[in-house]
Structure formats: structure tokens, C-alpha cells
C-alpha positions as CSV (number, residue, x, y, z in Angstrom):
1,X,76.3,-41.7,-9.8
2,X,74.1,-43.0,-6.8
3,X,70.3,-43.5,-7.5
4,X,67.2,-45.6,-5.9
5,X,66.1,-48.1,-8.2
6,X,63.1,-50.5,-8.0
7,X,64.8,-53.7,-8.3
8,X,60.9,-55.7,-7.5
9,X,58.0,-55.9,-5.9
10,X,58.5,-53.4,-2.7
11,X,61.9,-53.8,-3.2
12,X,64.3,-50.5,-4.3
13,X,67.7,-50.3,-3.6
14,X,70.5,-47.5,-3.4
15,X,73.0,-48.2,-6.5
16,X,75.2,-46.8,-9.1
17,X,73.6,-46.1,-12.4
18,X,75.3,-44.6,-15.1
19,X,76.1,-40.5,-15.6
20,X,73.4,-38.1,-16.5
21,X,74.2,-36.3,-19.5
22,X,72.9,-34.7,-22.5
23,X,71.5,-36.6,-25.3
24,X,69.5,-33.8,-27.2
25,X,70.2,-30.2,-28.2
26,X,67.3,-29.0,-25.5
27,X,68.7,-31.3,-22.4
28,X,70.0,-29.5,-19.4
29,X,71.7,-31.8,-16.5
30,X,70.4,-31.1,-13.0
31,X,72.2,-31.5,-9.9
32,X,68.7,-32.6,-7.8
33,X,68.8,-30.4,-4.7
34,X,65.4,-32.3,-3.0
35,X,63.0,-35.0,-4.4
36,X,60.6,-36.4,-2.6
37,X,58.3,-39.4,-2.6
38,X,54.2,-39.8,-4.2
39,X,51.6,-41.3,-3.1
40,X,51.5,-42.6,-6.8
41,X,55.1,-44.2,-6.7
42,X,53.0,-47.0,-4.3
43,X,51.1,-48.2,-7.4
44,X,55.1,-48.9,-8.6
45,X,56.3,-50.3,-6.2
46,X,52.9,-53.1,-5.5
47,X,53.4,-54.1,-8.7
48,X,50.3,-52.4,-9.5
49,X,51.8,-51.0,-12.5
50,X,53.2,-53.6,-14.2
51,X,55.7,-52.1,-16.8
52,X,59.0,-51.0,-14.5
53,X,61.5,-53.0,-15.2
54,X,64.8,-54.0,-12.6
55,X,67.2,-51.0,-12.6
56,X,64.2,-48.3,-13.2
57,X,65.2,-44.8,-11.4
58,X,62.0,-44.4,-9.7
59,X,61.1,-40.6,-8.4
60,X,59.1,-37.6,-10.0
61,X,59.1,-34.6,-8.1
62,X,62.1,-32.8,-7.5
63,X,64.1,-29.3,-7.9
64,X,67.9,-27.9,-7.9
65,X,70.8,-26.7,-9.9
66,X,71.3,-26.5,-13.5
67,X,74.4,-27.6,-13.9
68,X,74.7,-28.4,-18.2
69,X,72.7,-27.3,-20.6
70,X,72.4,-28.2,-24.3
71,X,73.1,-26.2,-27.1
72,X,69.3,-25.8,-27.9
73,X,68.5,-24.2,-24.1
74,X,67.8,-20.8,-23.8
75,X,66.0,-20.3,-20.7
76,X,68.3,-21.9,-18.8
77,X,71.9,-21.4,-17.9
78,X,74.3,-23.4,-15.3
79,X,73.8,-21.9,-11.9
80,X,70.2,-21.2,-12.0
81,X,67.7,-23.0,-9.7
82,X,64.9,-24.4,-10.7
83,X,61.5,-26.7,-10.4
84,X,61.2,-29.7,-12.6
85,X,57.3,-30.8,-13.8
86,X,56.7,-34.0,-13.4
87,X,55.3,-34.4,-16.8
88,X,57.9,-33.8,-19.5
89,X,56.6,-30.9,-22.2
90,X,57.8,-30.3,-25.4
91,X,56.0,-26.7,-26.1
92,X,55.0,-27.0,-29.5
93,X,52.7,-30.1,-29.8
94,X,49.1,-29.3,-30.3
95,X,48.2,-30.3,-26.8
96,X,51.0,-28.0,-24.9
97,X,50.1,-25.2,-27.0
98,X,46.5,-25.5,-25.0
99,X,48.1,-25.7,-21.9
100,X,47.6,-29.6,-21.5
101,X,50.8,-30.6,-20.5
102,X,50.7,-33.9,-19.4
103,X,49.3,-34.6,-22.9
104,X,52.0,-33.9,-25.0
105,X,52.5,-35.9,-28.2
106,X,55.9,-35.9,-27.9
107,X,57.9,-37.2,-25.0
108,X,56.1,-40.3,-24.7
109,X,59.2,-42.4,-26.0
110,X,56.9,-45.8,-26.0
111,X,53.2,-44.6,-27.0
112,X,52.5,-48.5,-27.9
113,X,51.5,-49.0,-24.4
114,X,49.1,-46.7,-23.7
115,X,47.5,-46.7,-27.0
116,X,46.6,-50.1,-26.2
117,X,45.3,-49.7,-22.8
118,X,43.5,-45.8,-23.4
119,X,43.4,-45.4,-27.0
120,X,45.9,-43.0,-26.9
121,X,49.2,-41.6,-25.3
122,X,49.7,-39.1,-22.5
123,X,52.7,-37.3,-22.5
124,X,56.4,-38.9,-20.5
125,X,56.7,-38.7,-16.8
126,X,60.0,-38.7,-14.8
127,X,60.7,-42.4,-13.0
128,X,57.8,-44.0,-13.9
129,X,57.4,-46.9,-16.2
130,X,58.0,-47.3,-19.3
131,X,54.5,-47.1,-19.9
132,X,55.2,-43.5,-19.4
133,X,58.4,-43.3,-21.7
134,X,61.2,-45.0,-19.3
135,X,62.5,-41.9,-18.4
136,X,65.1,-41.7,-15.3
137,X,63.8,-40.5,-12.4
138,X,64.8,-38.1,-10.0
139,X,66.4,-39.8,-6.8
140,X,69.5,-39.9,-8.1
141,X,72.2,-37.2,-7.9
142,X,71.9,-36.3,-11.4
143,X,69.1,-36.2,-14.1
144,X,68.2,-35.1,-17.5
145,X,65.6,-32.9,-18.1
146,X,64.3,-33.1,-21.3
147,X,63.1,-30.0,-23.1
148,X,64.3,-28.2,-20.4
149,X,62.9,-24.7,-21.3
150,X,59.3,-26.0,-21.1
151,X,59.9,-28.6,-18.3
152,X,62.2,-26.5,-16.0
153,X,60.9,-23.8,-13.8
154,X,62.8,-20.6,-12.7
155,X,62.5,-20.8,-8.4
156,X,61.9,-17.2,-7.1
157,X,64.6,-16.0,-4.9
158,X,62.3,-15.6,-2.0
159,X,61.1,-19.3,-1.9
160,X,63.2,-21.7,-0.3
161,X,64.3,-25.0,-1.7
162,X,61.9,-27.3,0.6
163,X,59.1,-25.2,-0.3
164,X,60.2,-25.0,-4.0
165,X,60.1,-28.7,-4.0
166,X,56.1,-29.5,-3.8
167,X,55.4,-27.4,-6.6
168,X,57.2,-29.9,-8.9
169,X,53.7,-32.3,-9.0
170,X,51.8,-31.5,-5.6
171,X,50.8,-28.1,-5.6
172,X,50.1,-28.3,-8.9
173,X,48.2,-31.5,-9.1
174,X,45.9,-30.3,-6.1
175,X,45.1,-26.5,-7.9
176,X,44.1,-28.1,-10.6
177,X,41.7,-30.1,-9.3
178,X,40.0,-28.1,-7.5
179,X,40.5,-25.1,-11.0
180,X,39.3,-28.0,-13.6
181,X,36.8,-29.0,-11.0
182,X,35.2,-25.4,-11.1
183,X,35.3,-24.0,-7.6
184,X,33.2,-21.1,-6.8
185,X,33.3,-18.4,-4.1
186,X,30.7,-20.0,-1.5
187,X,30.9,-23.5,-2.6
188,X,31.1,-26.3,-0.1
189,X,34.2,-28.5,-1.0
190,X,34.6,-32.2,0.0
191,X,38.1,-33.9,-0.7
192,X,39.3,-37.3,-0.1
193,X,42.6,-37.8,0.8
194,X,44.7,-35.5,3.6
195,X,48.0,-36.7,2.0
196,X,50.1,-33.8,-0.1
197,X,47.6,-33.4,-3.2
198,X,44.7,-33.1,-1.1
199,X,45.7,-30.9,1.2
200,X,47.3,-28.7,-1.6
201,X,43.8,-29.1,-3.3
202,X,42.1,-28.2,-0.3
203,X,44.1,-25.2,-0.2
204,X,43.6,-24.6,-4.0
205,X,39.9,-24.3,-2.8
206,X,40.4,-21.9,-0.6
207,X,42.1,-19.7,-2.6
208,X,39.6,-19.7,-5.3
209,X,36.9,-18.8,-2.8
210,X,35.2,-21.7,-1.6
211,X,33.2,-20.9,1.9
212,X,34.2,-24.4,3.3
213,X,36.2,-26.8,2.8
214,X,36.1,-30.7,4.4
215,X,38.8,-33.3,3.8
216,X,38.2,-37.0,4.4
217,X,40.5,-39.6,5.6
218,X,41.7,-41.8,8.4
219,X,44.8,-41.2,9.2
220,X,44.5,-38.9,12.2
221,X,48.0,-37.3,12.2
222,X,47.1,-36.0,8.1
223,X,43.8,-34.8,9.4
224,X,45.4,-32.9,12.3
225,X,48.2,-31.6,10.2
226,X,45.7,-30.3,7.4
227,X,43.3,-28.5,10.4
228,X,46.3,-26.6,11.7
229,X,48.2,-25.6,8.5
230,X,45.0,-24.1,6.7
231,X,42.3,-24.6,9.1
232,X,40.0,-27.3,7.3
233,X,37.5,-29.0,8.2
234,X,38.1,-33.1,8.9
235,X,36.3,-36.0,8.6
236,X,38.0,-39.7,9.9
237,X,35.9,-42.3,7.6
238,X,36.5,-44.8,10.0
239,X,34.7,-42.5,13.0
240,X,32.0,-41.6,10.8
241,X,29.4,-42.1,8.0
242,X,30.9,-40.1,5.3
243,X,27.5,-40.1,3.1
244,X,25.7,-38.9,6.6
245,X,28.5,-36.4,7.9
246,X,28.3,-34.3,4.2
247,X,24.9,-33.9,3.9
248,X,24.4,-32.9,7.4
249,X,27.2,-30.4,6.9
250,X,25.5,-29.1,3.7
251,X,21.7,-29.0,4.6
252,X,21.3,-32.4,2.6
253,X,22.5,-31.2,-0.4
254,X,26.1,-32.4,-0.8
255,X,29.4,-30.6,-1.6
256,X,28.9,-28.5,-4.4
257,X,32.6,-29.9,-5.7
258,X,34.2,-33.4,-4.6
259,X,37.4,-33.9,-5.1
260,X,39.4,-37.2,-5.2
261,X,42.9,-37.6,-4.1
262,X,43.3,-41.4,-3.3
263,X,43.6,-43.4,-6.8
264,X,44.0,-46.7,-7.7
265,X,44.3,-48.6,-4.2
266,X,41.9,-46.8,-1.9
267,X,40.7,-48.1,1.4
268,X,37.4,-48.4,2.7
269,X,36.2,-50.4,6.7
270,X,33.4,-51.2,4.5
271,X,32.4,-54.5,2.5
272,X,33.6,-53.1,-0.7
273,X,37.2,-52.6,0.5
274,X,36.7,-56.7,0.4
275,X,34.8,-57.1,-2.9
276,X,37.3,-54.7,-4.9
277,X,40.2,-56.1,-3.6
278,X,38.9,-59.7,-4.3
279,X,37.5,-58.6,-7.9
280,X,41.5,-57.1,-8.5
281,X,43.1,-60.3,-7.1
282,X,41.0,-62.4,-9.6
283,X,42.0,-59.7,-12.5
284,X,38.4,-58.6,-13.0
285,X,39.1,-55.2,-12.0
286,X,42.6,-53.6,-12.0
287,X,41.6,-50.3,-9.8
288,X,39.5,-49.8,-6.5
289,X,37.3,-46.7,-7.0
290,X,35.9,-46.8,-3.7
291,X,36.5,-42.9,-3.1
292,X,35.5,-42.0,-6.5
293,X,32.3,-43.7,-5.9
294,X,31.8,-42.3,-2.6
295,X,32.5,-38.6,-4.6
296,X,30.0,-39.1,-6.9
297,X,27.1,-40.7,-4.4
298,X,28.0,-37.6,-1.7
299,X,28.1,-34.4,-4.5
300,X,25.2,-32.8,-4.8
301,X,22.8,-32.8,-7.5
302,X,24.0,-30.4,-10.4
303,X,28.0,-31.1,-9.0
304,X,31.3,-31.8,-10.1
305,X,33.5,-34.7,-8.8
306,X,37.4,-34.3,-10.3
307,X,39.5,-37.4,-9.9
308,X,43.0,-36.3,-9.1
309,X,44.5,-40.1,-7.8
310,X,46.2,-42.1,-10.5
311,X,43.9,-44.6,-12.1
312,X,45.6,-47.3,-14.8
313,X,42.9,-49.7,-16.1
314,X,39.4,-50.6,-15.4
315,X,37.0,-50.5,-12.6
316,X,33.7,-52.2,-11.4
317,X,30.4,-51.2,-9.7
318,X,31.3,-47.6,-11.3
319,X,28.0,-45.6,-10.5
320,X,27.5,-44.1,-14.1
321,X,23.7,-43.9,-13.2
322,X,24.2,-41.5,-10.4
323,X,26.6,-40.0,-12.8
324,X,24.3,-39.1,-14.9
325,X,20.6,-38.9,-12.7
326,X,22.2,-36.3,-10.6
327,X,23.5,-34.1,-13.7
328,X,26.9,-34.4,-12.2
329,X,30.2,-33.2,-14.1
330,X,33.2,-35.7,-13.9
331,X,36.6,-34.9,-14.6
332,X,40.2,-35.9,-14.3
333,X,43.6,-35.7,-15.5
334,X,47.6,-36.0,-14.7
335,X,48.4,-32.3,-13.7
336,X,49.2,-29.7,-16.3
337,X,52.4,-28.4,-13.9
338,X,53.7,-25.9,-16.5
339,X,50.3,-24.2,-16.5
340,X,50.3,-23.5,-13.1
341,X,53.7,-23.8,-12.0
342,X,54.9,-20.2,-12.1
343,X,51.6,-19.1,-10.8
344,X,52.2,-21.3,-8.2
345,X,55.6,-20.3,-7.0
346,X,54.3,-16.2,-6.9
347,X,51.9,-17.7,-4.1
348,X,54.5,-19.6,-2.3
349,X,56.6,-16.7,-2.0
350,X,53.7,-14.2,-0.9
351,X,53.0,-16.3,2.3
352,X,49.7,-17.6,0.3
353,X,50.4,-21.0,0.5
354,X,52.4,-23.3,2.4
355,X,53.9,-26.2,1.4
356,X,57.2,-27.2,3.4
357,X,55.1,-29.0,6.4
358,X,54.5,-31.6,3.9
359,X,58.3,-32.8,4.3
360,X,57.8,-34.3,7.9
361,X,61.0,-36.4,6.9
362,X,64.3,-35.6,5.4
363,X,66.7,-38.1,5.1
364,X,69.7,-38.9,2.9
365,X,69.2,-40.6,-0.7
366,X,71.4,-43.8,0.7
367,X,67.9,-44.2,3.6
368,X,65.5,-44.2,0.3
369,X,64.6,-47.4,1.0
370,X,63.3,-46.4,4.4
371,X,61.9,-43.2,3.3
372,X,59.9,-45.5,1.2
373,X,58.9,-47.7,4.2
374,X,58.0,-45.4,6.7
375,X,56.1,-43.7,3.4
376,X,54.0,-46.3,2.5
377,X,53.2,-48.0,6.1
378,X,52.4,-44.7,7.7
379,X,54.7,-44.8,10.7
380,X,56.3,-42.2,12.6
381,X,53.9,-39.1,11.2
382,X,55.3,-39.8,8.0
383,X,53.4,-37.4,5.3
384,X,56.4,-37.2,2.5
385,X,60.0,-38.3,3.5
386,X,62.4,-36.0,1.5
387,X,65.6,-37.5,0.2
388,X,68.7,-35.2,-0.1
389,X,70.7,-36.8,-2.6
């Protein structure tokens, strides 16, 4: 079968990889209908994560067709339609039985990794690294799901396929943050970050009750498409003072809850864009935490900052005395899809939230390597390019 594989740095090629098929009694083979890019597939393909190896399916969010099933499935049967997790769930571990998903104890097939870098292991993740359990990921035409009846997802008949498709690790990732980071009716929300996550987040807010909500960035055409899709508030970081523009907004207070949606790699016009990048080219820092440091400075005293972007090692300059002067609650996670995922897709189908605008670019699986490009250098509009396998 055909599949886009990272072959090196910023380099992933189209090629044929050997069959999906079922290795364990609770497999089911999917014929993938959609799967798009993540922002977090950039940290894989910079090199930033440094365990993928040459041949690795990249690719974790994705839906379509059942078309095997092992003889251990029972929520499943060939024909059915469904939304995959990113996160891989075995349903009885201690962790998935408390709706932690993306902590599971059991589908991290190579738990050395992260044991040595966090103390501990998260749970597997589709196409990426084998720090993450070296699972296949899903642009291909084929892949197997693992415990299938916790990490496949029935899709309603009244929500179509391209819709369907963002609540396999955007729509959930973004509710979550803004759920775990305890939104209010009538609180002020900041979020950083106009890509998919944070505009799902900034939806998430919404929906929960907040009175406003402001999302940050500088990319003008994600700003734009965010303001017209749910009618948010934007601020371009390279028009304005960020620190200056919330608390004016919020009578000097701050945002009751920031959110961050950038990770590992963020951006700043500022000096310490320079100094992070320089302190990560000498190894002294693997992440830039320039918009988590910014949500903790900017929330207001009493607040909560959630970090939603993908974070792998260690930072500097990390403002813990802010942290904890300000009283401030800080917390992060991968998303917990199968705890919101069904939830999810009842809201998609009552008009509640939107999610197809986020495909601005459909394209074949054989143009991956494009849909990557255009992806990561932000030409042409490009929010998430959609491959069609």
C-alpha cells in the first residue's frame, strides 16, 4: 500500500509500505477516508523530535471505513464509519478508567524512552515516534487501529466525513483545554495560536460560557478566518504589545484563563525569539516557551494558563515566580479524545460547532509532500492541507 513516510530531516516521501493487517484479537483495519496534517508533525519533521526513524508513517488524525476487524472487536463491524483518537486507549488500565486517555499504561510499546526523559510513560500515538510506541500512522491507505473499541469512534450519520475528520485530535485537544483549564460563564479568555487547536479551543470557550474570547497570532489569514467562523476577537503580536493589548481589554486584570496552542517552536519579533533559539542550537534548552511565558505574565492574578502545544524536554527563563506570586493554576496534557470525542461529534452535527473550514486544502496522498510544504511555510492560506489517500 501507498503511505508518506519521513525519510529525514524535512524530507517525507510517497512510497509503498507493507499491508495493514491484524496483529491482535482487538485490531480492526481501516480504509482512511481523510487524514490531515498537525501543527505537531513540524516538531517531526525539524528534527525536533529526535526518535523517527527512515520509513516511519507519519500522520495522526484521520477517519473512514472499517474494513476488518479482529476476533476480539465488538463495537465495530466492516462497513461502519468511524473517527480514530490520536492517542491509542486500551480501556482497562487505571488511567483510561479515569478518563485519561492519552495516559494509558498500555499501548506505549517502548515506555524506555519516556521514562527516561519524564519519569514516566504516556500512552502510544499514531505516526509519531517511536518515543511514542512506533505505531504506523495514518497517511497511508490502510492502518491498524489498535484496541479498536476504545480507540475507534462511531461518526453520526448527520456529520460529514470532512467535518468528522477534526474531531480525531483537534476538536478535542482545543475543548479540553479550555474544560481542564476551567472556563466560566463571563470569563475573559486569551489563546495563542489561530491554527486548528486554537481556534477549536476558542470555540470550546465559547461554548462553555466565556463572555469573550481573544486569540493571538500573526498570521493574518488565521486571524481573519477565526473572526469570521465564530466571531473572536484577534490580536496580530507583531502589530501589537500583547502584555498591553490584554490588560487594556480586561480593565488591567488579565484574561481570567490563557490558553496556549503554539508548543515547542513558538515565534516571537522580540529578543527572546533570538535567545531561545540560540540557547536550543547550543542544546541548553530543547523547547521555546515564549507563548507560555507570555500566558503566564498576561493571566490575571488568581488565573489559569493550560498548555495545549507539544512540549518534549526542557525549557529556560520559565517564570515559576510569577507562577506562583500571582496564585496562578498551570496545566497541560496530550488530549483525552475518547472523553470528549462522542460529545464532540453530537455538537458537530447540531450546527454547534464548525470544523470543515479548517481543511483550506485537499489534495491527493501522492501531493503529501506538498501538503506538508505549503503546511509548514504558510503559503497559499494554507490552515490544514487534507490528503485523500
Amino acid at each position: 500500500m501507498r503511505a508518506l513516510c519521513w525519510e529525514g530531516v524535512n524530507d517525507v516521501r510517497v512510497q509503498d509500505v507493507p499491508d495493514a493487517r491484524i496483529q491482535d484479537a482487538e485490531d480492526l483495519v481501516l480504509r482512511v477516508g481523510l487524514s490531515t496534517v498537525c501543527g505537531s508533525d513540524l516538531h517531526l519533521l525539524t528534527g525536533h523530535i529526535p526518535f523517527m526513524q527512515a520509513g516511519d508513517v507519519i500522520g495522526h488524525e484521520f477517519m473512514g471505513e472499517v474494513v476488518e476487524v479482529g476476533p476480539g472487536v465488538t463495537r465495530h463491524k466492516p462497513g461502519d464509519r468511524v473517527v480514530v483518537c490520536s492517542f491509542i486507549g486500551c480501556g482497562r488500565c487505571w488511567y483510561c478508567r479515569h478518563d485519561l486517555w492519552s495516559l494509558c499504561d498500555n499501548t506505549n510499546t517502548d515506555p524506555g524512552i519516556t521514562q527516561g526523559l519524564w519519569g514516566a510513560d504516556p500512552g502510544g500515538i499514531f505516526g509519531y515516534s517511536h518515543a511514542m510506541g512506533g505505531f504506523r500512522g495514518s497517511h497511508a491507505e490502510y492502518v491498524r487501529v489498535p484496541f479498536a473499541d476504545h480507540t475507534a469512534i462511531p461518526i453520526p450519520d448527520g456529520v460529514d466525513d470532512q467535518s468528522a475528520l477534526f474531531a480525531s485530535d483537534s476538536v478535542p485537544t482545543g475543548w479540553m483545554g479550555a474544560d481542564l483549564g476551567g472556563v466560566q460563564p463571563g470569563d475573559v479568555v486569551a489563546v495563542w495560536g489561530s491554527g486548528a487547536v486554537g481556534q477549536m479551543a476558542a470555540r470550546a470557550a465559547q461554548l462553555l460560557g466565556a463572555e469573550r474570547v481573544l486569540v493571538i497570532d500573526r498570521f493574518d489569514y488565521r486571524l481573519r478566518q477565526a473572526e469570521r467562523v465564530f466571531g473572536v476577537e484577534t490580536l496580530n503580536y507583531e502589530a501589537v504589545d500583547i502584555g498591553a493589548a490584554l490588560r487594556e481589554e480586561t480593565g488591567g486584570r488579565g484574561p481570567d484563563v490563557c490558553i496556549e496552542a503554539v508548543g515547542c517552536e513558538a515565534h516571537s519579533p522580540g529578543p527572546q525569539h533570538v535567545y531561545d533559539q540560540v540557547k536550543s542550537k547550543l542544546k541548553l534548552e530543547t523547547d521555546r516557551p515564549i507563548a507560555v511565558r507570555e500566558a503566564v505574565f498576561n493571566c490575571r492574578k488568581g488565573g489559569s494558563v493550560f498548555v495545549l502545544g507539544v512540549f518534549t524536554g526542557f525549557v529556560d527563563k520559565f517564570p515559576l515566580g510569577a507562577l506562583m506570586n500571582k496564585g496562578l493554576t498551570l496545566r497541560a496534557a496530550q488530549q483525552h479524545g475518547q472523553r470528549y470525542v462522542p460529545m464532540l461529534l453530537d455538537r458537530i452535527a447540531k450546527g454547534e460547532l464548525s470544523t470543515s473550514h479548517l481543511a483550506t486544502h485537499m489534495l491527493p496522498l501522492e501531493e503529501g509532500a506538498l501538503g506538508y510544504e505549503m503546511f509548514k511555510e504558510k503559503t497559499d492560506g494554507c490552515v490544514r492541507a487534507v490528503f485523500r489517500p
